[in-house]
TORKE-718063 format. One line per 2 residues: number of its first residue (from 1); for each residue x, y, z of C-alpha. Coordinates in steps of 0.5 Angstrom, whole numbers. Example, Ala and Ser with C-alpha at 12.3 -4.5 7.8 and 13.67 -1.06 7.14 Angstrom:
residues 2
1) 25 -9 16  27 -2 14
***
This chain:
residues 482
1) 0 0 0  6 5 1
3) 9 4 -5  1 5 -9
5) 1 12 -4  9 14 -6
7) 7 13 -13  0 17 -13
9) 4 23 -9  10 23 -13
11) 5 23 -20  2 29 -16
13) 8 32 -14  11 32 -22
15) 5 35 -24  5 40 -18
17) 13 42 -20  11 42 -26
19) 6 47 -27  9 53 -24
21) 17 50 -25  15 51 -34
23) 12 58 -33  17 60 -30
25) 22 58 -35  18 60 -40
27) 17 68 -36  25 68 -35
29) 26 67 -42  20 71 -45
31) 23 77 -40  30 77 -43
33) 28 76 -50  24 83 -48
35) 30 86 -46  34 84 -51
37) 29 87 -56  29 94 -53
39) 35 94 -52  37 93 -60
41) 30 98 -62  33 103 -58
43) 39 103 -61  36 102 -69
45) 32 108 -67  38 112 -65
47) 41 110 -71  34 111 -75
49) 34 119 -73  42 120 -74
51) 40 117 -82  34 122 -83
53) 38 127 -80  44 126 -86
55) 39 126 -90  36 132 -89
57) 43 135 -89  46 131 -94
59) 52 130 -89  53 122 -88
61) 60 123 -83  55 123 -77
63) 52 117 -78  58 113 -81
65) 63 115 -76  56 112 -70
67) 56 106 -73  63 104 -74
69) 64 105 -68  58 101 -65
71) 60 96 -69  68 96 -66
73) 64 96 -59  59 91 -59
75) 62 87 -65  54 87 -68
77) 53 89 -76  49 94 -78
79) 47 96 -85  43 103 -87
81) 41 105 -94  36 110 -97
83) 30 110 -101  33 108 -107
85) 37 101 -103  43 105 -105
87) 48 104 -98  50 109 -94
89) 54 105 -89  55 98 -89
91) 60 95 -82  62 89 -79
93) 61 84 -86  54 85 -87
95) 52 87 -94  45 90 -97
97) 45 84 -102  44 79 -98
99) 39 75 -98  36 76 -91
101) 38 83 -91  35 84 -97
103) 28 82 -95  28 86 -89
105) 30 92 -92  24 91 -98
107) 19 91 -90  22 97 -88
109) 23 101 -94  16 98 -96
111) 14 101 -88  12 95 -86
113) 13 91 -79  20 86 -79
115) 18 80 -76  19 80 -67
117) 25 75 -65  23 69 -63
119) 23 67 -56  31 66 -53
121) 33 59 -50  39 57 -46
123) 41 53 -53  40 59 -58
125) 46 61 -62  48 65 -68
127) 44 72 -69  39 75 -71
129) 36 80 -75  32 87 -73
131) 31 93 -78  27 100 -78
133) 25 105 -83  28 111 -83
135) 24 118 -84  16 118 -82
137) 10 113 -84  8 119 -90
139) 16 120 -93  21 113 -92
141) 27 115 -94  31 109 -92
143) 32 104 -88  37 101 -82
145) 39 93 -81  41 90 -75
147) 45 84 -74  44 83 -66
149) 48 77 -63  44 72 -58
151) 50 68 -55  50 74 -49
153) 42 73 -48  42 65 -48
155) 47 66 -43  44 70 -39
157) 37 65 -40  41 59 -38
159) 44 62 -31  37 64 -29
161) 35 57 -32  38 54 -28
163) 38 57 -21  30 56 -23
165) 31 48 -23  35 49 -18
167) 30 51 -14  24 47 -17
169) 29 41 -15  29 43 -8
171) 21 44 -8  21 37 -10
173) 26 35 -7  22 37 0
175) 15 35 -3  18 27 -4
177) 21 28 3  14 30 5
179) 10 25 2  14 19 4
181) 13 22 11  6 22 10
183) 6 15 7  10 11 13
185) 5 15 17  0 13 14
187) 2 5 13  5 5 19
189) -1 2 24  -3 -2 17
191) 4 -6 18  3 -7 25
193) -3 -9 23  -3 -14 19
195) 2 -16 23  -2 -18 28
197) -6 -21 23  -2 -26 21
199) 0 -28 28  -6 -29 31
201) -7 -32 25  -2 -38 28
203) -6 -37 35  0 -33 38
205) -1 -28 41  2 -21 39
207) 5 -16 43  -1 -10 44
209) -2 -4 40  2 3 45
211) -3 9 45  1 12 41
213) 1 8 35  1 14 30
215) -2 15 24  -9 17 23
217) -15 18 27  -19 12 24
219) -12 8 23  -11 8 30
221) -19 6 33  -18 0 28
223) -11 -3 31  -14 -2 37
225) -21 -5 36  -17 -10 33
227) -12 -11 39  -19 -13 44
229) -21 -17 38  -16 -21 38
231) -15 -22 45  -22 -25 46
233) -21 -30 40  -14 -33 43
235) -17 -33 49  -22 -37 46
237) -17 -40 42  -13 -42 47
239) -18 -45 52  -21 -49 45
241) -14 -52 45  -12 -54 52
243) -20 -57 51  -19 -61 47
245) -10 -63 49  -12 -64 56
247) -18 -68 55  -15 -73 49
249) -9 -74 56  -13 -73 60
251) -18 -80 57  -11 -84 56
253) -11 -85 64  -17 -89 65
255) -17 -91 58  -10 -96 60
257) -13 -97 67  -20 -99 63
259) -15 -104 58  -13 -106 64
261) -19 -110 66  -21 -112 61
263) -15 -116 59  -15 -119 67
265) -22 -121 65  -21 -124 58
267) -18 -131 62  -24 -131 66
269) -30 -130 61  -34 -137 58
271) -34 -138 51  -40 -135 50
273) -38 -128 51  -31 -129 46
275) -35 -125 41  -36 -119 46
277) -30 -118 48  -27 -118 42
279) -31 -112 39  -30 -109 46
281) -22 -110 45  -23 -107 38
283) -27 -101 40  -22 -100 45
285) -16 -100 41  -21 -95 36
287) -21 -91 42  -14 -90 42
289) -13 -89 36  -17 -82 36
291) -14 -80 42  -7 -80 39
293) -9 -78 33  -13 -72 36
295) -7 -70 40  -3 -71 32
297) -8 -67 29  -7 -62 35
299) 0 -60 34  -1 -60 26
301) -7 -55 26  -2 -50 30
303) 4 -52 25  -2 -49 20
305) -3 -44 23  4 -42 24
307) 6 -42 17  -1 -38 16
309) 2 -32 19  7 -28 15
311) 12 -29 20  20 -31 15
313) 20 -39 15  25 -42 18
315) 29 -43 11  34 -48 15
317) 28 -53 16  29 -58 10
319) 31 -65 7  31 -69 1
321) 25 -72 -1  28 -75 -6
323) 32 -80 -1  27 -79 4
325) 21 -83 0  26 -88 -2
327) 28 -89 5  21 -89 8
329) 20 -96 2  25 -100 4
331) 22 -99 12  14 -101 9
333) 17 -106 5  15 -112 10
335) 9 -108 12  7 -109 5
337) 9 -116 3  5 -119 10
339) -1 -115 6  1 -118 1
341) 1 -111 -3  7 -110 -8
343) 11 -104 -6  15 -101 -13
345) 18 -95 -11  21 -90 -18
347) 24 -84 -13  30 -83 -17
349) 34 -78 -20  38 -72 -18
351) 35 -69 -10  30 -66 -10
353) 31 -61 -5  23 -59 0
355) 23 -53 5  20 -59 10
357) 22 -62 17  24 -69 16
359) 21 -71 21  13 -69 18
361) 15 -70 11  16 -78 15
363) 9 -78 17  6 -75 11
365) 9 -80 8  7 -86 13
367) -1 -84 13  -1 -85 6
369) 3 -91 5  0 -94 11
371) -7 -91 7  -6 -95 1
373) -3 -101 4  -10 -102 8
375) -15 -100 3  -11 -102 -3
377) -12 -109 -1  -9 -116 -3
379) -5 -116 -9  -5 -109 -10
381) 1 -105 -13  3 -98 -9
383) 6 -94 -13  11 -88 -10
385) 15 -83 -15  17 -76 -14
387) 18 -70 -19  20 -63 -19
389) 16 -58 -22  19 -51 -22
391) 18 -47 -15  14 -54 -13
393) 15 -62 -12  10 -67 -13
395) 11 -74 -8  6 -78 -10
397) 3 -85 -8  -2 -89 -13
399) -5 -95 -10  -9 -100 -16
401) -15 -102 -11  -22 -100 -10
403) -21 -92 -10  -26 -86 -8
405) -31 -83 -12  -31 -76 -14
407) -36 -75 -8  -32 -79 -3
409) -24 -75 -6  -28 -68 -3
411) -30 -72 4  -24 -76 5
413) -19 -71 8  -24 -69 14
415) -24 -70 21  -27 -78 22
417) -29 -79 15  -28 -86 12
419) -32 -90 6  -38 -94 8
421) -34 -101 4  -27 -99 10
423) -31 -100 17  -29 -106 18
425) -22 -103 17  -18 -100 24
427) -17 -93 23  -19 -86 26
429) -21 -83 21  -16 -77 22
431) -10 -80 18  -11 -76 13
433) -13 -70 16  -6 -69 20
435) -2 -71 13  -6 -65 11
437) -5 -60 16  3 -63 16
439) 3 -60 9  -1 -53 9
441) 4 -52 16  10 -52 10
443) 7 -48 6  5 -54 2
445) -2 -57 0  -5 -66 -1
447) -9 -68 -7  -13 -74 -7
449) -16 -76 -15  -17 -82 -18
451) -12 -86 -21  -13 -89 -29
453) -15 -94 -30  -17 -96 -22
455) -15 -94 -15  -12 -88 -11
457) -7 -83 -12  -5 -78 -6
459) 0 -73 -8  3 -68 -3
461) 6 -62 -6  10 -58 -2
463) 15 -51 -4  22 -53 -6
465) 28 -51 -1  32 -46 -4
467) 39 -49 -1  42 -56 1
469) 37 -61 5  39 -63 12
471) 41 -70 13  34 -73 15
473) 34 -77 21  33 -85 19
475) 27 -87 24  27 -94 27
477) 20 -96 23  14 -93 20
479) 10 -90 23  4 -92 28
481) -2 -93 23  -8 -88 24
***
């Protein structure tokens, strides 16, 4: 927003400068022209009088001996010559035949205006022509040309130019400060703002806005608004995750204490109450397997949440996921053949570098792998590759079995959804979901479609590490199934 602001100002700035800082140099210019005009019509007058006096006296030494020496003084030509274009005088080079003069003298002579001399610039050169009639406007009797030299003029024009930009420099100058002034001053709360925004984005607390923030009026109402906002929604934030971590520790006490008895019980049950016992055991284990999977999900959302704030990632947090992947095959390999899943694993090629911890790319890749070994069923072939796309890399696991339909892919990523034909199968539900979450937390996202011409594939796309992975850490073992 400053930069949208700096660029509007400093449009309307230009425009500001300009609009008095060219009339100005246009005045200046037009100024000394009038003068330089004045100057020279004034001399050609003079000259005009001495000319019809000799006329009159039919004494020509007068006026020569003026014009010689005028033209020794300021080293400007004049030429003078009577009604019949004969020359009385002519001085520094210039001639009554020259074309130019020629055209002037026929004006004057003609008792016609000569043509006023255009406006100077500090580029002007050479010289420009003036000339008069001599005598009055009933009876001319000659004419009188002047060849005026500009250079002096033009100078004059470039220093008054030049300390006029010097001077429309510094208005700018001080006008870019100011609007730079105003812009920060304006932004200023918005930054503090958006920062807060981002952090409670993450569920973490931002430091509260001090009384004297700057920026307008209505900008500092809205931070402050904001700051008792945000403390009410982490409050309840806070108090939803303490919720539902404690109550998930909480419930695994009496849940080990409830395994407990009922294991103690097994041996003393008749052979009648097999059946309830085992879907008891079975439920139980559901149980906690929702348990440890709402404490995973827990700690996912809050990486999520974390990399949802526009806080600078932390660039050091990498690994390969080229050798990672192919690590995390060989330990589901034996998971796989007790299946009787085939594992084909086609992750190689240079490293492919992700901005992702070890660690949660290991789960990641344990959910899925765990995910398509389970619902892939027997005789199923598990796929697993891993591609560089640009700023991205793709890692993918596609099983050949049963799959989802379209409605169920835009289901199986939430909370305790399974399909109707996986209910018999151990599972939270929740699996998916933490995968999820691990990849939003790095910046990343999961995809689920359907395979060709059957089957699943589930694909995690994460942002490409600019330097070197670290050394990931070779777990003992996949993961726990969720």
């Amino acid at each position: 927003m400053r930069q949208r602001m700096l660029v509007v100002l400093m449009v309307f700035v230009t425009l500001a400068v300009a609009s008095f800082a060219v009339p100005l140099l246009a005045s200046t210019a037009g100024e000394r022209t009038q003068e330089l005009t004045h100057a020279r019509g004034a001399d050609l007058d003079r000259f005009a009088t001495l000319a019809d006096r000799a006329t009159v006296t039919g004494d020509t030494s007068t006026v020569i001996s003026e014009v010689s020496r005028y033209t020794e003084l300021y080293g400007e030509a004049l030429v003078i010559v009577d009604a019949r274009r004969d020359p009385v005088v002519q001085t520094g080079g210039l001639r009554a035949g020259d074309p130019a003069v020629a055209r002037l003298l026929d004006n004057a002579l003609r008792n016609q205006a000569a043509p006023p001399i255009p406006a100077l610039r500090p580029w002007s050169q050479g010289y420009v022509m003036m000339a008069r009639p001599i005598g009055t406007g009933i009876q001319v009797t000659g004419a009188v040309v002047l060849r005026v030299s500009v250079r002096a003029a033009a100078a004059d024009v470039a220093r008054s130019w030049a300390i006029g930009l010097a001077g429309t420099a510094l208005i700018a100058l001080a006008c870019v400060l100011l609007a730079y002034a105003t812009a920060r001053w304006v932004v200023r709360p918005l930054h503090r703002l958006d920062r807060a925004v981002g952090l409670l984005a993450a569920g973490r607390s931002a430091a509260p806005f001090p009384a004297p923030i700057g920026g307008p009026p209505e900008l500092r109402e809205l931070a402050q608004g904001f700051d008792r906002m945000s403390r009410s929604v982490l409050a309840a934030l806070e108090q939803q995750r303490r919720l539902v971590a404690d109550t998930s520790h909480q419930l695994r006490n009496p849940m080990a204490a409830l395994r407990l008895r009922i294991d103690s019980l097994e041996p003393r049950l008749p052979a009648s109450a097999g059946r309830t016992y085992a879907g008891i055991a079975t439920e139980l284990e559901r149980m906690e397997a929702i348990l440890d999977g709402l404490l995973t999900l827990a700690g996912a959302e809050h990486r999520a949440g974390e990399a949802a704030a526009l806080i600078r990632p932390d660039a050091a947090v990498s690994c390969d996921a080229v050798e990672l992947l192919s690590g995390q095959a060989q330990f589901w390999d034996p998971v796989a053949r007790h299946h009787g899943v085939r594992l084909v694993a086609a992750a190689t090629g240079p490293p492919a570098p992700v901005a992702c911890a070890p660690g949660e790319l290991a789960q990641i890749l344990d959910v899925l792998l765990d995910n398509a070994i389970k619902y892939g069923g027997e005789g199923a072939t598990v796929r697993l590759d891993c591609r560089a796309e640009g700023p991205w890399v793709a890692i993918g696991v596609r099983d050949d079995g049963p799959g989802l339909d379209g409605d169920q892919l835009a289901l199986a990523i939430g909370r305790f959804w399974r399909a109707g034909h996986h209910q018999r199968l151990p599972g939270s539900g929740l699996g998916l979901p933490i995968a999820a979450q691990l990849a939003t937390g790095r910046g990343g996202h999961l995809e689920l479609t359907r395979a060709q011409p059957r089957g699943l594939r589930a694909e995690v796309v994460l942002p490409r590490a600019p330097d070197g992975p670290d050394r990931p850490d070779r777990p003992d073992g996949p993961g726990e199934p969720l």
